[in-house]
C-alpha positions in Angstrom: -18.5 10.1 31.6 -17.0 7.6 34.3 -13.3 6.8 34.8 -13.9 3.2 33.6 -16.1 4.6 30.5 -13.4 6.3 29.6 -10.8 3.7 29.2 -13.1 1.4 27.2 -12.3 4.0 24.5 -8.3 3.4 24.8 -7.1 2.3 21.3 -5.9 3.3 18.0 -8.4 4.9 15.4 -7.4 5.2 11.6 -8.8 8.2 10.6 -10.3 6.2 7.4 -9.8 7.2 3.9 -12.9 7.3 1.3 -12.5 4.4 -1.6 -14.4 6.2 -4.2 -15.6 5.1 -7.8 -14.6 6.7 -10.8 -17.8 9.0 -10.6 -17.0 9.5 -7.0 -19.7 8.0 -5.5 -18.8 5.7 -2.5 -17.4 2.0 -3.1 -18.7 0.4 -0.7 -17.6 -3.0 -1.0 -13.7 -1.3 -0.8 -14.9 0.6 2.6 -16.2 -3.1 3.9 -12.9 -4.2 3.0 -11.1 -1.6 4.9 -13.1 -1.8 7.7 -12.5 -5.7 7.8 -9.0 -5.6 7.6 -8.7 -2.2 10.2 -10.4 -4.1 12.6 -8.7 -7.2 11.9 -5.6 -5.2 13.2 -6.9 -4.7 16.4 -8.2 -1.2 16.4 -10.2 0.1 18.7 -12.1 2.3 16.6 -12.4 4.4 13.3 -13.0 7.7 12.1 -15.0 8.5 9.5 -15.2 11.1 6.8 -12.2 13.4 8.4 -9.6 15.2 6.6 -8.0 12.3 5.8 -11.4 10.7 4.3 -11.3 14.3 1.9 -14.3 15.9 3.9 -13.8 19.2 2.2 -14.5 17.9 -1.5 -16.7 14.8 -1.1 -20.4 15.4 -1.4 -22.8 15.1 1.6 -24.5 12.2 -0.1 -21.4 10.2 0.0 -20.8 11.1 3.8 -23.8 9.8 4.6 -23.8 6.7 2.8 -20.4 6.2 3.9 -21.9 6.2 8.0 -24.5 3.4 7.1 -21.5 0.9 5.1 -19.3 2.0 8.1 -21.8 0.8 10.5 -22.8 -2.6 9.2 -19.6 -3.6 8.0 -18.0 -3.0 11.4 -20.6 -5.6 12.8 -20.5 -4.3 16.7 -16.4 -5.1 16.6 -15.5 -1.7 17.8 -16.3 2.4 18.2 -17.2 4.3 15.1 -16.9 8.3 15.2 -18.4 10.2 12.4 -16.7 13.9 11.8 -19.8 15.4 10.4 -18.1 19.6 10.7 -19.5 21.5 7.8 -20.9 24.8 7.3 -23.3 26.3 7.7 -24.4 24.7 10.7 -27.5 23.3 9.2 -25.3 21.4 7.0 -23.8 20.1 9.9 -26.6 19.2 11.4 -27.9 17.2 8.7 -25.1 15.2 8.5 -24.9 14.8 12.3 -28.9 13.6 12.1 -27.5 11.0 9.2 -24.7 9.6 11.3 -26.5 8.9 14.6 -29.5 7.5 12.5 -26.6 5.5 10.9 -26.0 3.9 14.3 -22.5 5.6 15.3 -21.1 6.3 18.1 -19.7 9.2 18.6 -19.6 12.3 16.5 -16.9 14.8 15.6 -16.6 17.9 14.1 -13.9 20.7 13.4 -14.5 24.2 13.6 -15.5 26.4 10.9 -13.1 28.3 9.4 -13.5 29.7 6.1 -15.4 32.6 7.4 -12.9 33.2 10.4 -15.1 33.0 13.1 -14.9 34.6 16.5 -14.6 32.3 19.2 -18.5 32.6 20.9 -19.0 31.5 17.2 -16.9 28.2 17.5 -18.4 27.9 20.9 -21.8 28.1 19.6 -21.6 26.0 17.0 -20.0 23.3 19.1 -23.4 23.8 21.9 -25.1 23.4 18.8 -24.2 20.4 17.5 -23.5 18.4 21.0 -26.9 19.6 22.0 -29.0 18.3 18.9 -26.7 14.9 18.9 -28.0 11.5 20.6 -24.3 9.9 20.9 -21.3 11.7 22.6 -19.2 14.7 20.5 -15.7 15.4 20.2 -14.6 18.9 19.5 -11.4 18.8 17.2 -8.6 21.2 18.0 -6.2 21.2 14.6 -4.9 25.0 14.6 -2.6 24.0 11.6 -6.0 23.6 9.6 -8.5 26.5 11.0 -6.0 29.2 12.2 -7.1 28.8 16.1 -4.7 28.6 18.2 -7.3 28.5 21.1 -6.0 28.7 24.9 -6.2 26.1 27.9 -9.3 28.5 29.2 -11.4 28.5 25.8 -10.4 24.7 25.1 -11.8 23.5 28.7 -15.1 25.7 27.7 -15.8 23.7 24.7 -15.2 20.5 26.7 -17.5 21.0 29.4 -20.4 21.7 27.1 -23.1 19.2 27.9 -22.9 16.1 26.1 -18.9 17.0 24.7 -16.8 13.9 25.4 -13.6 15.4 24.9 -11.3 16.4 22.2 -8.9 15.5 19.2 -6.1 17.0 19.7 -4.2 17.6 16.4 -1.4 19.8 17.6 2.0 19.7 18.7 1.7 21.4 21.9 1.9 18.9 24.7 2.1 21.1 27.3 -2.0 22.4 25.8 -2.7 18.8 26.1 -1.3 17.5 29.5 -3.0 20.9 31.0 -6.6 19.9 29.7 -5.8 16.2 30.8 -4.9 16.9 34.1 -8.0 19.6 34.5 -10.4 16.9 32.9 -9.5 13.4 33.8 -12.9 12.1 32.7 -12.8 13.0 29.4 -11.3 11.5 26.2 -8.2 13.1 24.8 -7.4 11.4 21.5 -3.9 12.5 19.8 -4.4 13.6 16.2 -0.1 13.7 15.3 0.8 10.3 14.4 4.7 11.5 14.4 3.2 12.4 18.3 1.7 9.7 19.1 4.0 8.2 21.9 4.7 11.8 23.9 0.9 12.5 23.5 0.3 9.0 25.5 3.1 9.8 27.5 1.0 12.9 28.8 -2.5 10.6 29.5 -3.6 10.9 25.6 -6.7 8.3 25.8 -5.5 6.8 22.0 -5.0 8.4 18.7 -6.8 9.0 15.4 -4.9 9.3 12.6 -4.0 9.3 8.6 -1.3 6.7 8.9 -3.3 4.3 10.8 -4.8 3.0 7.7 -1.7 1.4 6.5 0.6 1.1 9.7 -2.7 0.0 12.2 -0.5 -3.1 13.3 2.7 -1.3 14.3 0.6 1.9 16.0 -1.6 -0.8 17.7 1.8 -2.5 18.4 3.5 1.0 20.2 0.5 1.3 22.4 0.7 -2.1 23.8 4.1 -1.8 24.3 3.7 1.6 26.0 0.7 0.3 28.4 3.5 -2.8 29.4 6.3 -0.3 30.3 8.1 -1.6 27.0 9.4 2.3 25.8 12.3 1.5 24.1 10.0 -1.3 22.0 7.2 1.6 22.3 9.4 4.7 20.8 11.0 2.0 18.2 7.2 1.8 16.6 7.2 5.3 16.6 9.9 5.5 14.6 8.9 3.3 12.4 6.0 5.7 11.7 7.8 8.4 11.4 9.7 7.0 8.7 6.8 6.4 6.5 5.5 10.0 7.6 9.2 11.5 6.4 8.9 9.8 2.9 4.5 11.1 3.0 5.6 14.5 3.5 8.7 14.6 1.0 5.8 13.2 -2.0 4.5 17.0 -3.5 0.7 15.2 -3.6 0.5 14.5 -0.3 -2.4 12.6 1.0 -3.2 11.6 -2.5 -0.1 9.8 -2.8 -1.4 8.3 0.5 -4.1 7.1 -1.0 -2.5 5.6 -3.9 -0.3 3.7 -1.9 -3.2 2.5 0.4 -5.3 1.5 -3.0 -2.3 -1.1 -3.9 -2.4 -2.9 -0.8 -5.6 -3.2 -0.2 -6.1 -4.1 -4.1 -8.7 -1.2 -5.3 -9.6 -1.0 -8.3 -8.0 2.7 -8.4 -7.2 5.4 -6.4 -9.9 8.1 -6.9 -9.6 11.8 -5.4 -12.5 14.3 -5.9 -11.6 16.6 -8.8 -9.8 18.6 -9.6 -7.1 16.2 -7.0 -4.7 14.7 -9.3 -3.2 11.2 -8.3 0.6 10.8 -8.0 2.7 8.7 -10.9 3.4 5.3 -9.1 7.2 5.6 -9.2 6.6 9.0 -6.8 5.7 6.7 -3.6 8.6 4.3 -4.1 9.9 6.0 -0.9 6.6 5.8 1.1 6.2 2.1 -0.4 9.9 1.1 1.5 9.6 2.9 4.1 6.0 0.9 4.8 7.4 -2.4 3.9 10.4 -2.0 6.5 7.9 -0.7 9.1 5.3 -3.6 8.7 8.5 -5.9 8.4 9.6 -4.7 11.9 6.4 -4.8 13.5 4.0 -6.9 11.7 0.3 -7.6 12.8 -0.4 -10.0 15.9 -2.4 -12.9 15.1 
């Protein structure tokens, strides 16, 4: 992948959630809607059917009809990546098939972990899927999640495989990620800590796909403008801005569901639906995360 390829993919990415019906099959006209308004923001991209879209409890069925809604609704106005990690691999695979048929471009996939796998087992199934995929892949680093606290050496092995882009880096070691920048300048390093997201462009991060994105895509799109024009005072005020919406999200006991709640009121869903047995939040719970929003999209609202 060229230098200039490369920075076409600059941007934020909102790592999207999943609008769901109360049978949780997938609503698509509230995924059109998102996918309107994330573009609207002046995203560069999405991410689709992550962590943050519940990957681990929605059904393949509504991964895959999520890729094709994804696709047409984002009409061409930006890049789509599709985390289709699952096991076993043939899982994977299908899902994979279904997203590049979908018209995506770029896939994604984290490693499996359940089983604790050793690493020629991560490294396999990474070959695997980049070598069966038409579009580019991004392996997904996010030792919080899996366990792996892989090194520089068995990192730079997964992102030489043929047809591996380059990495989501969902970590808090910097000095991991300026090492694999500076050993791969051609490839794409995406931050996946939105409380990160500044230092990680500070050490050549390529953008940043994250939860928060979905409701604070103005002011992240906002800090890496400001960044790019030498603005870092403006730049680290955005970023904490987001950090104090991600304070008030990680003081709430339900979490991402309480993300989703709040996301659900402003972008007027129906309801806020979390595969069972996920229970959703009272509203009074996310007054904090609903101020702490307000004040951020107040202080940095989106650029017409």
């Amino acid at each position: 992948m060229s230098e200039h390829r490369t920075a076409d993919w600059r941007g934020i990415y909102a790592a999207v959630l999943t609008p769901l019906r109360e049978d949780e099959s997938l609503d698509p006209d509230a995924l059109a809607g998102l996918v309107d308004r994330l573009f609207g923001e002046g995203q560069a991209g999405l991410y689709l059917t992550g962590g943050t879209g519940e990957e681990y409890a929605i059904s393949d069925e509504v991964r895959l009809a999520l890729y094709k809604t994804a696709v047409q609704a984002a009409r061409g106005r930006g890049r789509l990546i599709a985390h289709v990690g699952g096991v076993p691999t043939r899982r994977a695979l299908k899902l994979l098939s279904g997203a590049c048929d979908a018209g995506v471009d770029a896939v994604s996939a984290i490693a499996p972990h359940g089983g604790r796998y050793c690493f020629e087992e991560l490294l396999g199934y990474c070959r695997t899927l980049a070598a069966a995929s038409s579009v580019p892949l991004l392996a997904y680093h996010i030792p919080a999640t899996t366990g792996y606290n892989l090194t520089l050496d068995q990192l730079s092995r997964m992102v030489e495989l043929p047809n591996v882009a380059g990495l989501k880096f969902t970590s808090e070691d910097l000095y991991l990620l300026e090492r694999l920048v500076e050993r791969f300048p051609e490839k794409l390093f995406f931050a996946g800590c939105d409380q990160m997201l500044l230092p990680a462009l500070s050490v050549g991060a390529i953008g940043a796909i994250g939860t928060t994105y979905n409701l604070l895509g103005p002011v992240a799109v906002e800090l890496l403008r400001r960044f790019d024009a030498g603005d870092i005072a403006g730049a680290r005020r955005a970023q904490a801005a987001i950090n104090s919406v991600i304070e008030a999200y990680l003081a709430c006991p339900y979490y991402l569901r309480a993300f989703k709640l709040l996301a659900a009121e402003e972008f007027g869903w129906r309801r806020a639906v979390s595969p069972d047995p996920g229970l959703m939040p009272p509203p009074e719970q996310i007054e904090p995360m609903r101020r702490a929003l307000r004040a951020a999209l107040e202080a940095f609202p989106a650029r017409s």
